[in-house]
Gaussian input, Z-matrix of N, CA and C with variables (Angstrom, degrees):
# hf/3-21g

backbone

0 1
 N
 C     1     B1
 C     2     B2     1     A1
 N     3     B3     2     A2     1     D1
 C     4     B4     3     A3     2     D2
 C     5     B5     4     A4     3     D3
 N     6     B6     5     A5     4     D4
 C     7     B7     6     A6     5     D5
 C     8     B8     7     A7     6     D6
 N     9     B9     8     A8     7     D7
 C    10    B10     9     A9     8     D8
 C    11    B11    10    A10     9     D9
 N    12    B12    11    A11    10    D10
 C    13    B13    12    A12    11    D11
 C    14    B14    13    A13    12    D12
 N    15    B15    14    A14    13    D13
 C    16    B16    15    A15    14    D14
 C    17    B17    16    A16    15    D15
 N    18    B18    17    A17    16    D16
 C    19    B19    18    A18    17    D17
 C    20    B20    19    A19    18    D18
 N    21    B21    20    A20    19    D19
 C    22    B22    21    A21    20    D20
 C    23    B23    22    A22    21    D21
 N    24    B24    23    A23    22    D22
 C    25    B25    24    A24    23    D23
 C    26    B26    25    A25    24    D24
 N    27    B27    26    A26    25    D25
 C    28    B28    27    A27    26    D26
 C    29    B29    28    A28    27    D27
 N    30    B30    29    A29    28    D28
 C    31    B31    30    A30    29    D29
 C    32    B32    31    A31    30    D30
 N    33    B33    32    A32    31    D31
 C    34    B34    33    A33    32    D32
 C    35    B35    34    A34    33    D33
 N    36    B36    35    A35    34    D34
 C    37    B37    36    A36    35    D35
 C    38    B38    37    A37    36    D36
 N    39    B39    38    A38    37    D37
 C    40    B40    39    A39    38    D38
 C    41    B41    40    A40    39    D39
 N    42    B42    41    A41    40    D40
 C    43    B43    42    A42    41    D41
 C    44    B44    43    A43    42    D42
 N    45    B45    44    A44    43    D43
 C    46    B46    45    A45    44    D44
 C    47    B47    46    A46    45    D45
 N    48    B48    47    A47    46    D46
 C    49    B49    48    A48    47    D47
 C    50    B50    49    A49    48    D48
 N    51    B51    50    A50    49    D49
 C    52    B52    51    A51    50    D50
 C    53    B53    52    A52    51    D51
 N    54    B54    53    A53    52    D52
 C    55    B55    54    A54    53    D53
 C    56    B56    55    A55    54    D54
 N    57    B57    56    A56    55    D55
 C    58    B58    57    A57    56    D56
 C    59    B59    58    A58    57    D57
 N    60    B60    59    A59    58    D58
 C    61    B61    60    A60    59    D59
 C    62    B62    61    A61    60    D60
 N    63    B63    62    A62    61    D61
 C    64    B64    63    A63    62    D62
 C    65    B65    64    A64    63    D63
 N    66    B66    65    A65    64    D64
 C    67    B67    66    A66    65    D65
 C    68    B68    67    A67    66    D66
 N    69    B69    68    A68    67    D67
 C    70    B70    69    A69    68    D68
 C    71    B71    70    A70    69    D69
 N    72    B72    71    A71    70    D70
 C    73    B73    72    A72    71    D71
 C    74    B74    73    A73    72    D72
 N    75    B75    74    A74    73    D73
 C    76    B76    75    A75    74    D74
 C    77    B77    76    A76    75    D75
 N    78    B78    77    A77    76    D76
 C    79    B79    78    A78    77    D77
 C    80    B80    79    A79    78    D78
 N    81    B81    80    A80    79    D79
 C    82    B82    81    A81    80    D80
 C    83    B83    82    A82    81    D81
 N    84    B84    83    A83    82    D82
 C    85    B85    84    A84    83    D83
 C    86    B86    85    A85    84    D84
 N    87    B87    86    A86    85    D85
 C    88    B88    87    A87    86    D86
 C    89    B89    88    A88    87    D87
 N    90    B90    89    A89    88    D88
 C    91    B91    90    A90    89    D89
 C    92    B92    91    A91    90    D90
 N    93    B93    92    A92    91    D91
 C    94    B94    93    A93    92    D92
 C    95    B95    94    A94    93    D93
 N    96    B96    95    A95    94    D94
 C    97    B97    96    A96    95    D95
 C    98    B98    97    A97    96    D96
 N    99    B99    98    A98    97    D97
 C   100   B100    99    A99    98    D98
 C   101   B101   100   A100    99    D99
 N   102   B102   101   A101   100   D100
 C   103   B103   102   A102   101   D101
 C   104   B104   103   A103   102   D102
 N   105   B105   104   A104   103   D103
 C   106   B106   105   A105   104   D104
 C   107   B107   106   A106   105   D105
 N   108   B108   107   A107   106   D106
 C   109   B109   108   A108   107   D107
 C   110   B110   109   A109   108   D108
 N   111   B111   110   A110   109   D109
 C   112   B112   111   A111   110   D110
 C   113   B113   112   A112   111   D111
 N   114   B114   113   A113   112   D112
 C   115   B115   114   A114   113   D113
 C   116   B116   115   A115   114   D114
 N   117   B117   116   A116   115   D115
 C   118   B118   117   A117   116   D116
 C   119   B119   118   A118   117   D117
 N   120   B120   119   A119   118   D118
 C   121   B121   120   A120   119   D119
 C   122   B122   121   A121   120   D120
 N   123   B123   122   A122   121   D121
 C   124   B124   123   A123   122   D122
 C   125   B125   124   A124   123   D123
 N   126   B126   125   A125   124   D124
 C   127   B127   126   A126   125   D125
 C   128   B128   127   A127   126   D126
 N   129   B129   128   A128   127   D127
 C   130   B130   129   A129   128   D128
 C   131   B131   130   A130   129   D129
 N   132   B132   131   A131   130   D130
 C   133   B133   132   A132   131   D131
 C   134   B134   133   A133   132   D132
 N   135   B135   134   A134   133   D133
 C   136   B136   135   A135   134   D134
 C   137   B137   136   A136   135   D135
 N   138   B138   137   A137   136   D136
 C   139   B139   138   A138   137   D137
 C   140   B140   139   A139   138   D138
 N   141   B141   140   A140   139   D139
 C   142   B142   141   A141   140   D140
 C   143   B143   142   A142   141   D141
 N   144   B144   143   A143   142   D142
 C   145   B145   144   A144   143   D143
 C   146   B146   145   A145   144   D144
 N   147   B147   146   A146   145   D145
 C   148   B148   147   A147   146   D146
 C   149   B149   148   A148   147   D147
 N   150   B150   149   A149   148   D148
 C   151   B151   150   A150   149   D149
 C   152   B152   151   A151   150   D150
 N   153   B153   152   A152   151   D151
 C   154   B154   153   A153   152   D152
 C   155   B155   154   A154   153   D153
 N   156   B156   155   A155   154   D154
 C   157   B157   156   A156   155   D155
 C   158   B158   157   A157   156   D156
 N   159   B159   158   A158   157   D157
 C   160   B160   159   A159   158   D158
 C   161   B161   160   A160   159   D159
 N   162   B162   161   A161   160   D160
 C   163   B163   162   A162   161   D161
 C   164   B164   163   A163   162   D162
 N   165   B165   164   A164   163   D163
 C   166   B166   165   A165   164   D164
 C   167   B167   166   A166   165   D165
 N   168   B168   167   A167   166   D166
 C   169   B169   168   A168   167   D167
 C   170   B170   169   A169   168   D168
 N   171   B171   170   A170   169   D169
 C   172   B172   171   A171   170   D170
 C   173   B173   172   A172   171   D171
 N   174   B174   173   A173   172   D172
 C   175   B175   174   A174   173   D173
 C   176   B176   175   A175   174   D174
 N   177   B177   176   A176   175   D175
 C   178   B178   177   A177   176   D176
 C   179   B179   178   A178   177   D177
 N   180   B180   179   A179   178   D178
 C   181   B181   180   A180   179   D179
 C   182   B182   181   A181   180   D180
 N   183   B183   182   A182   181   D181
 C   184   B184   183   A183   182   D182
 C   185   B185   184   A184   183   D183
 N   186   B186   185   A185   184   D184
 C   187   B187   186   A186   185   D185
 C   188   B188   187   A187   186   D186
 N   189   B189   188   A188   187   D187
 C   190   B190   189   A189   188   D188
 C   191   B191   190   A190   189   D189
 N   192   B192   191   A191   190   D190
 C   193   B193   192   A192   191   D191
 C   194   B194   193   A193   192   D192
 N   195   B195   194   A194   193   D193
 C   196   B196   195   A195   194   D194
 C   197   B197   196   A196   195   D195
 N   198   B198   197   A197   196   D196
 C   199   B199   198   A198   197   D197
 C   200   B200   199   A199   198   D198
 N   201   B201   200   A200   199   D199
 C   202   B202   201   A201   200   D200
 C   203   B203   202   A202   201   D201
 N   204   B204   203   A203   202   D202
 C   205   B205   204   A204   203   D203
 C   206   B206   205   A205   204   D204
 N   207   B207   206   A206   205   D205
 C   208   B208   207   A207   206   D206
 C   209   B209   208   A208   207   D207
 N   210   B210   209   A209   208   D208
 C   211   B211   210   A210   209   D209
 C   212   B212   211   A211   210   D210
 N   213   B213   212   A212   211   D211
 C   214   B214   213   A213   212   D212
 C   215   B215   214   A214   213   D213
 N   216   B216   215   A215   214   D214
 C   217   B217   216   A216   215   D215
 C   218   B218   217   A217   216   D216
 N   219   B219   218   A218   217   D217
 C   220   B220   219   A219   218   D218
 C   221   B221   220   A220   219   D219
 N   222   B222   221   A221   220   D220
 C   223   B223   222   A222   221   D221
 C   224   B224   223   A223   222   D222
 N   225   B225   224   A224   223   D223
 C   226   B226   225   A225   224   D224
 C   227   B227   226   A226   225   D225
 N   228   B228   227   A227   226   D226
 C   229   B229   228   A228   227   D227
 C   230   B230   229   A229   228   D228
 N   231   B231   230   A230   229   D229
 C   232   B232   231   A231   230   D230
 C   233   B233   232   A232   231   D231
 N   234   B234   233   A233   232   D232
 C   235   B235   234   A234   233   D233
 C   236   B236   235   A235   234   D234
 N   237   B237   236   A236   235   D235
 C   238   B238   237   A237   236   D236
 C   239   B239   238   A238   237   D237
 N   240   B240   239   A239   238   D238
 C   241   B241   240   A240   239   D239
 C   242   B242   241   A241   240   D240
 N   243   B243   242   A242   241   D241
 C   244   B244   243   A243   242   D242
 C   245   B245   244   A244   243   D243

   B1=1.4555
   B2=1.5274
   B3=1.6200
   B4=1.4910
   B5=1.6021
   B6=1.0732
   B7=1.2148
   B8=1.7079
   B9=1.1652
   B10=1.3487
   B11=1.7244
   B12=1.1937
   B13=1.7427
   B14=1.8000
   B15=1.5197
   B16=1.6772
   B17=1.7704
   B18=1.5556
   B19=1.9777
   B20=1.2869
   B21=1.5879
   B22=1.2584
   B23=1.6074
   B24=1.1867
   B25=1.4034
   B26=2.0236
   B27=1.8304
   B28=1.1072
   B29=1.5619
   B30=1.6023
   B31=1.2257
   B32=1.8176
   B33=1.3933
   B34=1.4879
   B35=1.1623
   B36=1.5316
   B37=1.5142
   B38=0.9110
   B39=1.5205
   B40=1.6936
   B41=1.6051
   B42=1.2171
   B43=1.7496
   B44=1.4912
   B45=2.0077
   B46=1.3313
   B47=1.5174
   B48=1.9666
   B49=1.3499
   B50=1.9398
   B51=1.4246
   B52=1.1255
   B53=1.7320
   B54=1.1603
   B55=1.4106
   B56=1.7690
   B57=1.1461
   B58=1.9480
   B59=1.6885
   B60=1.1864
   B61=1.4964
   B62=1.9911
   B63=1.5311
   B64=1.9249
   B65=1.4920
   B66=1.4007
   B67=1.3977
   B68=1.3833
   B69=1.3290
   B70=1.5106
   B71=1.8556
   B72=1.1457
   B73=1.4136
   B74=1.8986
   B75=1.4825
   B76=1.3467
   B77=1.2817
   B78=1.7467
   B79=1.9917
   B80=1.6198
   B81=1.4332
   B82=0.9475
   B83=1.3779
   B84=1.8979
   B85=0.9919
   B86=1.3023
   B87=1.4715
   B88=1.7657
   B89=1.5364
   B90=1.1714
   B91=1.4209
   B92=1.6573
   B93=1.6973
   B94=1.7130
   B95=1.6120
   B96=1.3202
   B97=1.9943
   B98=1.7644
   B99=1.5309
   B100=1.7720
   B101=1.7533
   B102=1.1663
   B103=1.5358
   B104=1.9148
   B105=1.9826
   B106=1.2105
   B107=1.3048
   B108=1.0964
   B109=1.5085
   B110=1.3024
   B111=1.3584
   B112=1.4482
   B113=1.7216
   B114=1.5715
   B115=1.2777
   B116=1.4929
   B117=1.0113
   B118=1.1549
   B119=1.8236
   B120=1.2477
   B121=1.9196
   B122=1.6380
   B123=1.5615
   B124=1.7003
   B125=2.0735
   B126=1.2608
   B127=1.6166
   B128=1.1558
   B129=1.5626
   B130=1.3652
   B131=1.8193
   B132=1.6996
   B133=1.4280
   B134=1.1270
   B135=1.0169
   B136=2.2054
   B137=0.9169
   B138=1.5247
   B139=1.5048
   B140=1.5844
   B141=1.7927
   B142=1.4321
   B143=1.0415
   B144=2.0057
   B145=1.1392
   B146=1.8895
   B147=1.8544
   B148=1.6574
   B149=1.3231
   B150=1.4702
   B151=1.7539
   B152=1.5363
   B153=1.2009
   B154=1.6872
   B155=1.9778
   B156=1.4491
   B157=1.5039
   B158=1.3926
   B159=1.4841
   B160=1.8372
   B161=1.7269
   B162=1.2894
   B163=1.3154
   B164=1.4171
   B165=1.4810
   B166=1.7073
   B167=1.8562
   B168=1.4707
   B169=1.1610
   B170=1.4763
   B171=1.3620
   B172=1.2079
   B173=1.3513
   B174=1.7492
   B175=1.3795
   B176=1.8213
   B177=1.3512
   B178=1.4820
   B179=1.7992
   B180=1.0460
   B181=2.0892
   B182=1.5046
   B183=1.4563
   B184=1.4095
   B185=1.7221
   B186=1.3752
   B187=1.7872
   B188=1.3585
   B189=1.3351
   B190=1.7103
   B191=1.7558
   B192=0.9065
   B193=2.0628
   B194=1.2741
   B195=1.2850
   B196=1.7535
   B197=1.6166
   B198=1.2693
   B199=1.9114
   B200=1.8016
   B201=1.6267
   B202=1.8363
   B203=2.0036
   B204=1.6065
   B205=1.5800
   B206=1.6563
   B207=1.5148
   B208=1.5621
   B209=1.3355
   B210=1.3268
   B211=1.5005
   B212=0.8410
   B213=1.3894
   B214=1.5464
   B215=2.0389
   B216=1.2073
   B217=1.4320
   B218=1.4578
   B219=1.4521
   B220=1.5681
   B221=1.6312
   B222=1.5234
   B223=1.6294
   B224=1.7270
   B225=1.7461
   B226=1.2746
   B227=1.6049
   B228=1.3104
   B229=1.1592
   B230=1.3901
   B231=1.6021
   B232=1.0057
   B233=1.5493
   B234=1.6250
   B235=1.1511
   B236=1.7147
   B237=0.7890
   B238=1.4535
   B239=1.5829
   B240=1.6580
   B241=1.7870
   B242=0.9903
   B243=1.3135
   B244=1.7227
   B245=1.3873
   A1=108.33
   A2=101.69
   A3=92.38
   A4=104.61
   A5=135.81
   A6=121.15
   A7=146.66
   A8=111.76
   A9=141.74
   A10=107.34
   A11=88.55
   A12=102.12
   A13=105.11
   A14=93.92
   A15=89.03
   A16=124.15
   A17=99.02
   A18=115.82
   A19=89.39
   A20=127.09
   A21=115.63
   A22=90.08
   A23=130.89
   A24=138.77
   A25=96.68
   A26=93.82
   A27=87.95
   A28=106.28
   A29=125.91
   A30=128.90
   A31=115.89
   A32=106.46
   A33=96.07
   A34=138.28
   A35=112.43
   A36=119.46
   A37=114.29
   A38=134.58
   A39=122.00
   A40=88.06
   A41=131.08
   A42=113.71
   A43=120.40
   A44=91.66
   A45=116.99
   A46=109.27
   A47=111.61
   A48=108.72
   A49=103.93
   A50=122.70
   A51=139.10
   A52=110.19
   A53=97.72
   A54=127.46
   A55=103.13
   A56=102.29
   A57=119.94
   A58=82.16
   A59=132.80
   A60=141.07
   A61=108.05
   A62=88.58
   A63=102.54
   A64=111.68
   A65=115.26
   A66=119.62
   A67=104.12
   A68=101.26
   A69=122.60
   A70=109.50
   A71=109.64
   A72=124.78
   A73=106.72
   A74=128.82
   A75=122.78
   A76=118.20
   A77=95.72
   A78=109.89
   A79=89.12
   A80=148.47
   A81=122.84
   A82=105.13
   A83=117.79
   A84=117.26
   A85=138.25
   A86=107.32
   A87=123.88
   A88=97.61
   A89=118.39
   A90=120.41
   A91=84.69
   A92=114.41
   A93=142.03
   A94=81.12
   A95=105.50
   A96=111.57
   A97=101.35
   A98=109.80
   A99=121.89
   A100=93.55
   A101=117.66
   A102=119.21
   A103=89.91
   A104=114.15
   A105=95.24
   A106=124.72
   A107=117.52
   A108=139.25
   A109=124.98
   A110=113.09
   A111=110.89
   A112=120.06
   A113=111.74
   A114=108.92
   A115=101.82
   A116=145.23
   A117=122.68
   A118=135.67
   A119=69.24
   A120=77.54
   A121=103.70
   A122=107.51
   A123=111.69
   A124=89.89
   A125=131.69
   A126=105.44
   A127=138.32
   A128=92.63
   A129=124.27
   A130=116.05
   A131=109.32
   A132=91.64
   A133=113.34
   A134=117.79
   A135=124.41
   A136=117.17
   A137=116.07
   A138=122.65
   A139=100.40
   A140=107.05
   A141=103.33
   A142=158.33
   A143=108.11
   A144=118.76
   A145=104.06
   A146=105.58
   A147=93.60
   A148=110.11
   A149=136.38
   A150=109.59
   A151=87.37
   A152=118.79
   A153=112.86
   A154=107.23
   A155=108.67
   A156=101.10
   A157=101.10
   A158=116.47
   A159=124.03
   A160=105.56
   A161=119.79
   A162=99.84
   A163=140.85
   A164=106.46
   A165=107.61
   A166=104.43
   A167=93.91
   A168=93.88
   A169=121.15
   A170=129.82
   A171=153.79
   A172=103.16
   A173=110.47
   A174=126.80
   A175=102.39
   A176=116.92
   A177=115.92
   A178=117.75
   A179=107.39
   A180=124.00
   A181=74.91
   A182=157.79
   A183=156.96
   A184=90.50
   A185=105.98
   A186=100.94
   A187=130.09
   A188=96.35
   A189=102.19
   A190=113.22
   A191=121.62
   A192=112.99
   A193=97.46
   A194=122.44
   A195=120.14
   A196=115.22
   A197=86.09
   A198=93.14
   A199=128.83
   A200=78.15
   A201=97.29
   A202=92.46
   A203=91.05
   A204=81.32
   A205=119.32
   A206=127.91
   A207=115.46
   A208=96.20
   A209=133.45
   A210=148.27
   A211=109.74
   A212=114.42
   A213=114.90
   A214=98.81
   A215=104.47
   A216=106.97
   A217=117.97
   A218=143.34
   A219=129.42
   A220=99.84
   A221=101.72
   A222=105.61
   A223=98.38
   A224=96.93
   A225=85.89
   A226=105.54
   A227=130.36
   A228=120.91
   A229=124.73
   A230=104.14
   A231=111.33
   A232=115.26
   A233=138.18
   A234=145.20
   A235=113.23
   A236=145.83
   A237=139.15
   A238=128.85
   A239=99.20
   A240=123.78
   A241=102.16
   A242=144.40
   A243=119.41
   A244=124.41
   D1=141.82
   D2=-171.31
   D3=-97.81
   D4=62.90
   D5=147.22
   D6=28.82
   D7=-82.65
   D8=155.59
   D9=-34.90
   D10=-85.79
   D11=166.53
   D12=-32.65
   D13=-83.61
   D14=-161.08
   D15=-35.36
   D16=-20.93
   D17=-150.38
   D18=-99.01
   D19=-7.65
   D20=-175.12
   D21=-106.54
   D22=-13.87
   D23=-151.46
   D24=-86.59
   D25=-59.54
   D26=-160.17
   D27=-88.01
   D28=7.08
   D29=171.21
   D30=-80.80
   D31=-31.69
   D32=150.41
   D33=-97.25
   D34=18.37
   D35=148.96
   D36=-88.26
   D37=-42.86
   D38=-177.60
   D39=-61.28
   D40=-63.82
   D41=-166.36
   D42=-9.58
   D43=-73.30
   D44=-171.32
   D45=-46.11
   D46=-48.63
   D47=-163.35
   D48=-74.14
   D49=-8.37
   D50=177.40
   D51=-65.12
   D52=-56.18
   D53=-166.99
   D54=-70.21
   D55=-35.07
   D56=-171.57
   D57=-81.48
   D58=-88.72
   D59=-159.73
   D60=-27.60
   D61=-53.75
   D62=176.03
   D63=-72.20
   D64=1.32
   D65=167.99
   D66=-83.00
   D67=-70.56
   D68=-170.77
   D69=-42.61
   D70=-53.49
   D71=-172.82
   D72=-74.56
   D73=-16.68
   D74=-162.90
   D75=-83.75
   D76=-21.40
   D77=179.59
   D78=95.45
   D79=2.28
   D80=-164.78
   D81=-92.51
   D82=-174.61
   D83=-174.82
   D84=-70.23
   D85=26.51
   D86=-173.35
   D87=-38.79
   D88=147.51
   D89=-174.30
   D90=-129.50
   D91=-176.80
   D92=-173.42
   D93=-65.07
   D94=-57.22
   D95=-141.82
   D96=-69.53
   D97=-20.72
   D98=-171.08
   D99=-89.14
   D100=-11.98
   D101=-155.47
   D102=-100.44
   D103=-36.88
   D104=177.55
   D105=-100.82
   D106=-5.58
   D107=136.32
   D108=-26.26
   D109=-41.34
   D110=176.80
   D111=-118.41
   D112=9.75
   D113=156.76
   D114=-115.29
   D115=-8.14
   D116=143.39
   D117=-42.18
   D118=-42.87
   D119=-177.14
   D120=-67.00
   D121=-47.20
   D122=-167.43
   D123=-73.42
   D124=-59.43
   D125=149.98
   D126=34.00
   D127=-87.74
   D128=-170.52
   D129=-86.73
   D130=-12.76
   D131=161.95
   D132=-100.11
   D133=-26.60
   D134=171.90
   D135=-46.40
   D136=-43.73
   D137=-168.43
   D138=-77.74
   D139=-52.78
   D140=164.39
   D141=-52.97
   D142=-14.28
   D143=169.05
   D144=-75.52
   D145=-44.71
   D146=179.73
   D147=-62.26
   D148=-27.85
   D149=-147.12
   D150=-108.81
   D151=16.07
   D152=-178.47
   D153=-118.16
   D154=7.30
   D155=-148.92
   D156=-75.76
   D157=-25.47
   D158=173.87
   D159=-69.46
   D160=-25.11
   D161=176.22
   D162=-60.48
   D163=143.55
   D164=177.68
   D165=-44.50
   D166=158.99
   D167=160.87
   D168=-86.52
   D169=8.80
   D170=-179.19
   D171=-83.18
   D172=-63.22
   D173=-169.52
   D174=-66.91
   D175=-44.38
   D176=-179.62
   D177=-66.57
   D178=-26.99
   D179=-173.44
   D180=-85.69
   D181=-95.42
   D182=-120.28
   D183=-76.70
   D184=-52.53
   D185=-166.08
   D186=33.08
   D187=77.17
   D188=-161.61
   D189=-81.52
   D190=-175.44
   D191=-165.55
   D192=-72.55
   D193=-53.27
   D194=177.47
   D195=-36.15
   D196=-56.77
   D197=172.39
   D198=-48.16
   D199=-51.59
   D200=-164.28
   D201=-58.83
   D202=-53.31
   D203=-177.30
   D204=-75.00
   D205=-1.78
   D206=165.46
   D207=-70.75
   D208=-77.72
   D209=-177.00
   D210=0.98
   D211=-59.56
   D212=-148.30
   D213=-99.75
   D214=14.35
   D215=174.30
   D216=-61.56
   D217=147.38
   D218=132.23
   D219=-19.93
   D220=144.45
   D221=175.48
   D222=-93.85
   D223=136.02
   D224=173.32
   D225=-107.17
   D226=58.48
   D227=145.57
   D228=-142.90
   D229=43.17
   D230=168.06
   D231=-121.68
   D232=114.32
   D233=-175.99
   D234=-36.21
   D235=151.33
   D236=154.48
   D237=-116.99
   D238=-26.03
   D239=-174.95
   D240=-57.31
   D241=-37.52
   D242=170.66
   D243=-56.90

């Protein structure tokens, strides 16, 4: 398990989801398009911390386009129907 990876993964998702909440709560002009803008991004490290957690630490520092775009997928091996 990569460690490293995941702790850096899900520390700039709590940011983002940090950063989204003090939007939501400030009254400011957060609009729909700033709202998918910023769960996309937090998305993309959650998903990246699960679908990346077997990677080398070699394979995670290089993160090549094949990667960046599996990573950042919905995980498909995690159930959701319950």
């Amino acid at each position: 398990m990569n460690k490293e990876y995941i702790l850096y993964n899900l520390k700039e998702g709590l940011n983002q989801l940090t950063n989204t909440i003090k939007e939501l709560e400030s009254g400011s002009e957060y609009e729909f398009g700033d709202y998918i803008v910023d769960m996309t991004h937090l998305y993309h490290h959650i998903n990246t911390a699960w679908n990346a957690k077997n990677s080398s630490k070699l394979e995670s520092d290089k993160c090549s386009e094949i990667d960046f775009r599996n990573w950042r997928n919905f995980p498909k091996d995690i159930d959701m129907s319950d």
